[in-house]
N, C-alpha and C positions, 0 to 999 in steps of 0.2 A: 504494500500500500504506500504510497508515494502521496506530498502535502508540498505546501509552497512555504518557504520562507523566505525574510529580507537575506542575500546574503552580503557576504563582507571579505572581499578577497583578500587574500594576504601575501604582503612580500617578502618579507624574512624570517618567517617565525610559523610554527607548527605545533596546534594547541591541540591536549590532549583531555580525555576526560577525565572529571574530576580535578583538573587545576586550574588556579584563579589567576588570571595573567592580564593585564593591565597592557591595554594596545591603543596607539594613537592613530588618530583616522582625519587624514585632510583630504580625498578625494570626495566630488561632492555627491555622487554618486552612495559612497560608502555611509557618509553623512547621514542622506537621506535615507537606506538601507536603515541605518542605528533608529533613526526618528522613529520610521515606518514600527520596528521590531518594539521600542517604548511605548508605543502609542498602542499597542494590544497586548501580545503576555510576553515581553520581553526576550521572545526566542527568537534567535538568528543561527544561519550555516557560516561557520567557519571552514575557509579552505585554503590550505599554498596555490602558489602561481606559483609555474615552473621557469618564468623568466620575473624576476623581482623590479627591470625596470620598465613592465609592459604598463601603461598607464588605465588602459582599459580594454581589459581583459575577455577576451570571450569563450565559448567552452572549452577549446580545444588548448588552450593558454591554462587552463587549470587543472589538479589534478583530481579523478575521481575519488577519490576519501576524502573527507574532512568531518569537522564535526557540530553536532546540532550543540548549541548553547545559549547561557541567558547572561543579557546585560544587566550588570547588577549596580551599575553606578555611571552618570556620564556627568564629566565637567568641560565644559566650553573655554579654551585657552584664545586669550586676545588675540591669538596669530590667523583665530578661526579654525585652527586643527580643534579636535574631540578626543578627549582621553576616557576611554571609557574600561571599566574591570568587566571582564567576561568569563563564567565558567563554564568551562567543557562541561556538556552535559554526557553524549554519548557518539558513538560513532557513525557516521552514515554517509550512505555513496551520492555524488553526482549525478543525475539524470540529465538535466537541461535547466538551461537559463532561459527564465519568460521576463520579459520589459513589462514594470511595473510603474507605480506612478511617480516616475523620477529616477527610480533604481532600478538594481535587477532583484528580482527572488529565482529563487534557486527551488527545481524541483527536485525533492530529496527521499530518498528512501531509508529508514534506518539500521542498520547492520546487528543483528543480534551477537549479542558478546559470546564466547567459547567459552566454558568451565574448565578449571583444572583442580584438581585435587590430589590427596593422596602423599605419599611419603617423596616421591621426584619433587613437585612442585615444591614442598616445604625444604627441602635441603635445598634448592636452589633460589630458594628465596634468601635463606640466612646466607649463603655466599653472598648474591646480591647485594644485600646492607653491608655486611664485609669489606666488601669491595668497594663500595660508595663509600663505606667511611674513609678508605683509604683516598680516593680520588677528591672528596672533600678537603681534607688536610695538604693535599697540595695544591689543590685547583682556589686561588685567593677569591672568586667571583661570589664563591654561593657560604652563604649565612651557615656557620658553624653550629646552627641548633637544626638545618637541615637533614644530618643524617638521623637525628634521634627520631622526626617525626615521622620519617621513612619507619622506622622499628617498628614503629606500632601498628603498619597498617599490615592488614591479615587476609586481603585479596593478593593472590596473584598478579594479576591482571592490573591491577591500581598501583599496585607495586611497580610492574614495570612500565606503565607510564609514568608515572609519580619520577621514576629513575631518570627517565627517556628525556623528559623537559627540562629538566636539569642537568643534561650532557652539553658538554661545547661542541657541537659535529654538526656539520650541513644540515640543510634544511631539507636534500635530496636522502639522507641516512636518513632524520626524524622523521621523513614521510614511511619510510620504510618501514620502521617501528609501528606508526600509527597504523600502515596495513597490515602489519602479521598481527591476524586474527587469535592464532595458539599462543594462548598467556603463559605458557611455558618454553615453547620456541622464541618470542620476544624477549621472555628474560637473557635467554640465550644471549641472543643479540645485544641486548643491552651489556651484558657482562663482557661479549668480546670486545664492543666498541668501549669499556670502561678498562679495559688490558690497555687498548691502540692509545688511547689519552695517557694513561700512566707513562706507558713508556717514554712520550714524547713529554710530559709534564716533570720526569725525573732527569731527561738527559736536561732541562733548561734549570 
């Protein structure tokens, strides 16, 4: 089943579910998109552009995942750009772009999530946090109460996003992440790409 929403393209950043990420919006287009998605129940598609300096973007300039989310706050900056916080709600694919009244909405399907459980996922979940702590204490960007908050969470799946958005890696890797559907094979992933960081974070 497939629904319309405002969407909000994106150039350098790839929002995953369940995190709260604070994005600025000066095309006017995007603008309108935020207004439209305020003005009814605050849900918008979040998606990467696979060229970050395409100014207006059409389907084929985007890529199929991104994710359904709600604007949870927007302040107007005198430049006329819009800061607004957005959290990923869940994940869902591209269909088509329909011209809306000033914007585009984005026709969307939602992606149902994969379960894992069992003794695999939880061992490699504690590597995980392991791991991140280590990538934490070298990597100076991300807030040193970061990895505790990681500890606590007890999905999978939230885990390795949770991980994924807090990596320094392209915006072509994070898509990648955000497509592997198996919350066990992503952790995967997150952990090699948390190796490829390390190494280059210790030889500096």
């Amino acid at each position: 089943m497939t629904r319309l929403l405002p969407i909000l393209p994106l150039r350098d950043i790839v929002v995953f579910p369940h995190r709260i990420v604070p994005l600025f919006v000066g095309r006017e287009k995007s603008v309108a998109a935020l207004e439209a998605a305020m003005a009814t129940d605050k849900e918008l598609f979040l998606v990467a552009q696979l060229d970050p300096g395409e100014d207006d973007p059409d389907r084929d300039a985007l890529y199929d995942l991104g994710v359904v989310a709600t604007a949870m706050q927007l302040l107007k900056l005198p430049d006329g750009t819009v800061r607004v916080l957005v959290e990923g709600l869940r994940r869902a694919k591209l269909i088509d772009l329909v011209p809306s009244d000033g914007y585009m909405a984005a026709e969307v399907e939602d992606v149902p999530e994969q379960l894992s459980e069992g003794p695999e996922a939880q061992a490699l979940m504690r590597s995980v946090i392991d791991q991140f702590e280590n990538y934490a204490k070298l990597n100076k960007r991300l807030p040193p109460e970061t990895g505790i908050q990681l500890g606590e969470i007890e999905d999978p799946s939230i885990l390795a996003d949770a991980v994924a958005s807090n990596l320094s890696i392209k915006v072509a890797d994070k898509q990648a992440l955000l497509g592997e559907l198996d919350p066990v094979r992503r952790m995967e992933m997150v952990f090699a790409f948390m190796e490829g960081e390390l190494g280059v974070l210790q030889v500096e």
